[in-house]
C-alpha positions as CSV (number, residue, x, y, z in Angstrom):
1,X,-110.5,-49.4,-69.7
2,X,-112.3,-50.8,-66.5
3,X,-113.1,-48.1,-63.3
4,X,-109.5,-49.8,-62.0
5,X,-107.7,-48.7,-64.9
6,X,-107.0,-52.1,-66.3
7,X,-107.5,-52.9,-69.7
8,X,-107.6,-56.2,-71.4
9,X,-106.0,-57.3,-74.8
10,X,-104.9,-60.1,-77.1
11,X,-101.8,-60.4,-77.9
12,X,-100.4,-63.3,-79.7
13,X,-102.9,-65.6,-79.1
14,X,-102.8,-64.7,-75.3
15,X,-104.7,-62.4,-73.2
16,X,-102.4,-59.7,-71.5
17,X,-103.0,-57.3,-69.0
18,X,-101.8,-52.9,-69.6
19,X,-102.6,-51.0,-66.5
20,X,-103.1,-47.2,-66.1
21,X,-99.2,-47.2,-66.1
22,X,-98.9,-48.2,-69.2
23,X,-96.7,-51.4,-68.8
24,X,-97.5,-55.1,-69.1
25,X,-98.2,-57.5,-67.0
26,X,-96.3,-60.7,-66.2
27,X,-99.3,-63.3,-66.9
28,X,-97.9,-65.3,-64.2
29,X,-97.4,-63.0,-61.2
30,X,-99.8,-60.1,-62.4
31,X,-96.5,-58.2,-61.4
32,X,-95.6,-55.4,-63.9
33,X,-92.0,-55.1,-64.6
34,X,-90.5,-50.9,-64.7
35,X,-87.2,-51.5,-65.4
36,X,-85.9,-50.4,-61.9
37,X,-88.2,-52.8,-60.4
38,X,-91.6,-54.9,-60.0
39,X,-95.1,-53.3,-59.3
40,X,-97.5,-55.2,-57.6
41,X,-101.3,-54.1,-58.3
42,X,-103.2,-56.0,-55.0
43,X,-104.3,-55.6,-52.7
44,X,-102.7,-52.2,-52.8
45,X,-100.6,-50.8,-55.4
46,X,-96.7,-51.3,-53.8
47,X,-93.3,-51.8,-55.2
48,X,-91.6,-54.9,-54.1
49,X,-88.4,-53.3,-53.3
50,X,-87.3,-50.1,-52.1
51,X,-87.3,-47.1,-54.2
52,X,-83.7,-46.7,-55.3
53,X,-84.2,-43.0,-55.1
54,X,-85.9,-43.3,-51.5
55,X,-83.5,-40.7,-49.5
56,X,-85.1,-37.8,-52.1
57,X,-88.1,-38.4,-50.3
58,X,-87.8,-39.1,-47.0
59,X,-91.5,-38.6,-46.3
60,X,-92.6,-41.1,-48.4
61,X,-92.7,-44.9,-48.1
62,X,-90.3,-46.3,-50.2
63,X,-92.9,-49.1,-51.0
64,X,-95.5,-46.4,-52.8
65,X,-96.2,-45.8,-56.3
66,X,-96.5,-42.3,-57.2
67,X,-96.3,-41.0,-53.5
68,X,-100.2,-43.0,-52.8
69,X,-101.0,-40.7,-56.0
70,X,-101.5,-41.8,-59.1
71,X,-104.0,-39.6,-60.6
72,X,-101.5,-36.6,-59.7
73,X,-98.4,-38.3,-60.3
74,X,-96.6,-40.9,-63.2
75,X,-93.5,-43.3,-62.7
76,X,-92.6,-44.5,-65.5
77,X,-89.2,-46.0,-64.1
78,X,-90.1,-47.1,-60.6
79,X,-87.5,-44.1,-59.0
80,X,-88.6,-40.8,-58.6
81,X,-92.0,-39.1,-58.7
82,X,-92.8,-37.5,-62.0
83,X,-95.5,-34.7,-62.4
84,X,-96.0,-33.6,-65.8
85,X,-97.1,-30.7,-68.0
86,X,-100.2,-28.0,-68.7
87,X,-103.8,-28.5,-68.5
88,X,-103.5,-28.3,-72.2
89,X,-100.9,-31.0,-72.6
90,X,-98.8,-28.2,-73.7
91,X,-95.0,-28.2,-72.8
92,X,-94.2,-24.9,-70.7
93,X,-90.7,-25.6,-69.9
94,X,-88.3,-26.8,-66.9
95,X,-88.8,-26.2,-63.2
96,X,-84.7,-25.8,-61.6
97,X,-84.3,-29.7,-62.0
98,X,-84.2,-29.4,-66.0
99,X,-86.0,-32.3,-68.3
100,X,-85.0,-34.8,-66.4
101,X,-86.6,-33.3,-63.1
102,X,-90.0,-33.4,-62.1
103,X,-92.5,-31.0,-64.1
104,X,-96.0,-31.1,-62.9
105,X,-99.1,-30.4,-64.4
106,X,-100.4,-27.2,-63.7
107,X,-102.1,-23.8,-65.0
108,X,-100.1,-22.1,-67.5
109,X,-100.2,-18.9,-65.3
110,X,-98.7,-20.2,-62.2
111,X,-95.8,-21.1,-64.3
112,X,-92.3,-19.7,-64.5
113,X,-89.2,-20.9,-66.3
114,X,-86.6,-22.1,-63.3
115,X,-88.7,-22.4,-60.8
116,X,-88.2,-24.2,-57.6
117,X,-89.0,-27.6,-57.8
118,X,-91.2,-26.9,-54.1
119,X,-92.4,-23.9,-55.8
120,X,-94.0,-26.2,-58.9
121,X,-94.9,-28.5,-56.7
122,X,-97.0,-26.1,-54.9
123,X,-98.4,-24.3,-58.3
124,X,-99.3,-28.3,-59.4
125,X,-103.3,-28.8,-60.7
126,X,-106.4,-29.3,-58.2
127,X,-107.9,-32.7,-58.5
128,X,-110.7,-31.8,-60.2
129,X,-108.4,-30.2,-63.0
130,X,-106.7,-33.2,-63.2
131,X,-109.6,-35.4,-63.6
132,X,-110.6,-33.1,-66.6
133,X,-107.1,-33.1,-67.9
134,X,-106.7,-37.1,-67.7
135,X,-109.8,-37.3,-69.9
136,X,-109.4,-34.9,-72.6
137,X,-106.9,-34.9,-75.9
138,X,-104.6,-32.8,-73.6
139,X,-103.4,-35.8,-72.2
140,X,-102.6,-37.8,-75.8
141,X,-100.5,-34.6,-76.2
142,X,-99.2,-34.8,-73.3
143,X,-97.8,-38.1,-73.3
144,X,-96.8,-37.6,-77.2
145,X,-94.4,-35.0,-75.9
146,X,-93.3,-36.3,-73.3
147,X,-92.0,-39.8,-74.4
148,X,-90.3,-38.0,-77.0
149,X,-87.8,-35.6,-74.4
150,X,-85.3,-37.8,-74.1
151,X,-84.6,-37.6,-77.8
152,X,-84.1,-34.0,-78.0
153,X,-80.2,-32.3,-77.3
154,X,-81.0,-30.6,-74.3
155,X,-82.3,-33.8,-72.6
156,X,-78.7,-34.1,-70.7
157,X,-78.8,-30.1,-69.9
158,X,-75.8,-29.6,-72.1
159,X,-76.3,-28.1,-75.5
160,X,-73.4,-28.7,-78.4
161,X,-72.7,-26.6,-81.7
162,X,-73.7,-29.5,-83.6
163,X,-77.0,-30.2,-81.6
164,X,-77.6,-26.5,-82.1
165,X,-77.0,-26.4,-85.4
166,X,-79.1,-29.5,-85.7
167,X,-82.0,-28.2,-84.1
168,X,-81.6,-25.1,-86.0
169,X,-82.4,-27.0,-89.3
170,X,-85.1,-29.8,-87.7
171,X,-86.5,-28.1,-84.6
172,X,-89.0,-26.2,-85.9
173,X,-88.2,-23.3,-83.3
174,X,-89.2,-25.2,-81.0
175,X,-87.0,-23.6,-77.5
176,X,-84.3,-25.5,-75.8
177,X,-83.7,-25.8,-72.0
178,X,-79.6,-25.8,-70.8
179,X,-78.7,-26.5,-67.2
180,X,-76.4,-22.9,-66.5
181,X,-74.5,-24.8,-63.8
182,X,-72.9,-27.1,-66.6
183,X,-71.7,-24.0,-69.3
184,X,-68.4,-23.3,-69.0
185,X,-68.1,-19.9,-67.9
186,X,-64.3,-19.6,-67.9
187,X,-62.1,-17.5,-67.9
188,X,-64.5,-15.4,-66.0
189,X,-64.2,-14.4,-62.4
190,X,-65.7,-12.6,-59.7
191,X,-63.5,-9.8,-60.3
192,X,-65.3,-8.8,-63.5
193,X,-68.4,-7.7,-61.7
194,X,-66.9,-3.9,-60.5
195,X,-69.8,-3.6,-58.5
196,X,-70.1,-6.3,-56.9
197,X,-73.4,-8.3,-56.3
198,X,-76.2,-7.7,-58.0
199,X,-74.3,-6.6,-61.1
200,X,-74.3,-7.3,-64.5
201,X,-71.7,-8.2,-67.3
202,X,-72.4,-9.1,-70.6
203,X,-69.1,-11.8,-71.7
204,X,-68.5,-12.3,-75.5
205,X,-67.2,-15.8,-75.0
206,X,-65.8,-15.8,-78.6
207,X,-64.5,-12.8,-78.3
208,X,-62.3,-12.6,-74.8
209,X,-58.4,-12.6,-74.9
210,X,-58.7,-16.1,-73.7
211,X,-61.5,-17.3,-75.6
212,X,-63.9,-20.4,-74.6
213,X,-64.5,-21.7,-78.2
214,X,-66.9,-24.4,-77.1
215,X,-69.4,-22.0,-74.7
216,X,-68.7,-18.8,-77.6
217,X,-69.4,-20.7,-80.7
218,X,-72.8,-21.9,-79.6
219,X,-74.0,-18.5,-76.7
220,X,-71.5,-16.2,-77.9
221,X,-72.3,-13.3,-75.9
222,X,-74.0,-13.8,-72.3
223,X,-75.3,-11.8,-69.7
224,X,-74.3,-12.9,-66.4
225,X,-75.5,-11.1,-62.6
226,X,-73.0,-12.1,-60.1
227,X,-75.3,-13.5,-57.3
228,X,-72.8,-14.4,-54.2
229,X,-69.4,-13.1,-54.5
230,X,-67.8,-15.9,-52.4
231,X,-69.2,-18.7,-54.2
232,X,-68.6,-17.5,-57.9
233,X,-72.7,-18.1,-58.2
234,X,-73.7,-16.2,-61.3
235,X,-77.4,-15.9,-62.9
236,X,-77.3,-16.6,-66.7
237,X,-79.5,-14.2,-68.8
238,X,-82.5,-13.1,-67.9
239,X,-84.5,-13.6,-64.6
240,X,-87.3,-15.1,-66.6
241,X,-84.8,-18.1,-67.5
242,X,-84.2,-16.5,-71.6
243,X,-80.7,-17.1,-72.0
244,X,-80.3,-16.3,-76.4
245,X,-82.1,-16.6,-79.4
246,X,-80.4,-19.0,-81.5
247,X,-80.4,-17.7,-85.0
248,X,-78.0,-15.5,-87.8
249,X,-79.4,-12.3,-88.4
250,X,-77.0,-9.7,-88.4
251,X,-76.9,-6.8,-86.2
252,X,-76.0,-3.2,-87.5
253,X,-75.1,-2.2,-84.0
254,X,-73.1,-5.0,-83.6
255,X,-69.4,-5.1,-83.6
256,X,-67.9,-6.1,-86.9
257,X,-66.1,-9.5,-85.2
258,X,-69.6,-10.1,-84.0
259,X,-71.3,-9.8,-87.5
260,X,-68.4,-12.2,-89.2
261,X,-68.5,-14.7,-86.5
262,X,-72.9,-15.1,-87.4
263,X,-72.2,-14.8,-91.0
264,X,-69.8,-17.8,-90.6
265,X,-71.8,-19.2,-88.3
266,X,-74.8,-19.5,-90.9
267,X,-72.9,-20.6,-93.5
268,X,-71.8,-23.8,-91.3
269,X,-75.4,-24.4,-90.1
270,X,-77.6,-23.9,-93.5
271,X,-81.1,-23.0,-93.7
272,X,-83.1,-23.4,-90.7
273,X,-85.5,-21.2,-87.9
274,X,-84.0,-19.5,-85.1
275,X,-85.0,-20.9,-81.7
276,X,-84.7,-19.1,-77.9
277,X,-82.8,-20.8,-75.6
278,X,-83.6,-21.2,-71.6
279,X,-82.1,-21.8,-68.6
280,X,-82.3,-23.2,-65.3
281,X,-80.4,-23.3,-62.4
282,X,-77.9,-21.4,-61.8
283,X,-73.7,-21.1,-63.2
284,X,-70.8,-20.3,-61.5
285,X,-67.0,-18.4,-62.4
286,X,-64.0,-18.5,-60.6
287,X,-63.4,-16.5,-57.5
């Protein structure tokens, strides 16, 4: 790799050009294609058409890659601005826009699960971090991960009892990230929180008179804090985004529903390691 970040190969029997973004070059235009659109590398680094996703950043010209920061920032699409991970190249989680969103890379310390996407971007790495980290293996690990997210269940923010029991078997308890706002949280209402907001319940969904088979067969019981009373806005586990640990154990405290429904539960899903499950965002019952 040259101090541009171009790199030179032969491909074919023709040279071809990658750039620090990872895509080829078109050997006739030197334009490199990213799907959404065209990248052209000089004099300056600019798009050739607007940024489809220009109104999220008003700020910005919709003609920059990576916001003028490319060291910072990665876009692999050519439509939003995509921080990534740790200093480590270690996955920590979501910020409140989910897998999809925009991590960033940053000290593990500054981190917390949820967290406003301002918040993250404010935590992100100095530019001297950066520099270290876009020179080290953490980087290789990085990018190993993170071109692999879209293949994992939670990738759409939505987890299903055969993704969970999938990931049971082949995840290697590895955690999984839900969106809350897209659980179904019915037939709960505001008017299950006695005392108001700021108070807790803890919902069986597989249990209830009316039961939600498709939220209680793969949460089963959730905590939820009623948040705003007039909007229905509910926070979904714990305030450190830990929603449930996805395993079978049985639990002697546990009612004796409870203990058949796991038993079942692992019969249907076979052998496999537990994994915790995370949220961000927030959900929301009727009012």
């Amino acid at each position: 790799m040259t101090a541009t970040g171009v790199t030179y190969n032969h491909k074919n029997g023709h040279f071809w050009q990658m750039d620090f973004t990872g895509k080829e070059r078109d050997e006739e235009t030197g334009y490199s294609y990213f799907g959404a659109r065209y990248l052209d590398h000089a004099p300056l680094t600019l798009w050739l058409s607007v940024d489809p996703m220009a109104d999220k950043y008003p700020s910005i010209s919709p003609y920059a890659y990576c916001a003028w920061n490319p060291l910072k920032l990665v876009d692999p699409e050519g439509e939003e601005i995509n921080p990534v991970y740790d200093l480590d190249g270690n996955f920590l989680g979501t910020d409140d826009l989910g897998l999809q969103g925009e991590p960033i890379i940053m000290d593990k310390d500054r981190f917390e699960q949820g967290m406003s996407h301002l918040e993250a971007v404010n935590s992100r790495a100095t530019f001297t971090e950066l520099l270290t980290f876009c020179n080290s293996e953490a980087f290789n690990k990085f990018f190993n991960h993170a071109t692999s997210l879209s293949e994992r269940p939670d990738w759409d923010g939505i987890l299903t009892l055969s993704e969970a029991n999938d990931w049971y078997r082949n995840g290697n308890g590895e955690p999984l990230y839900v969106d809350a706002a897209k659980i179904d949280l019915f037939p709960v209402t505001t008017g299950a929180f006695e005392e108001g907001e700021g108070s807790s319940k803890y919902i069986n969904f597989a249990g209830l008179r009316d039961p939600n088979p498709n939220t209680g067969l793969v949460y089963g019981n959730i905590k939820l804090t009623l948040l705003d009373k007039s909007t229905g806005e509910v926070l979904l586990g714990r305030p450190d985004g830990f929603l449930d640990n996805y395993g079978f154990e049985q639990n002697p405290n546990g009612s004796r529903w409870r203990n058949f429904a796991t038993k079942i539960g692992k019969k249907v899903a076979g052998k496999g390691t537990p994994f915790d499950i995370y949220t961000y965002n927030t959900g929301t019952v009727l009012h």
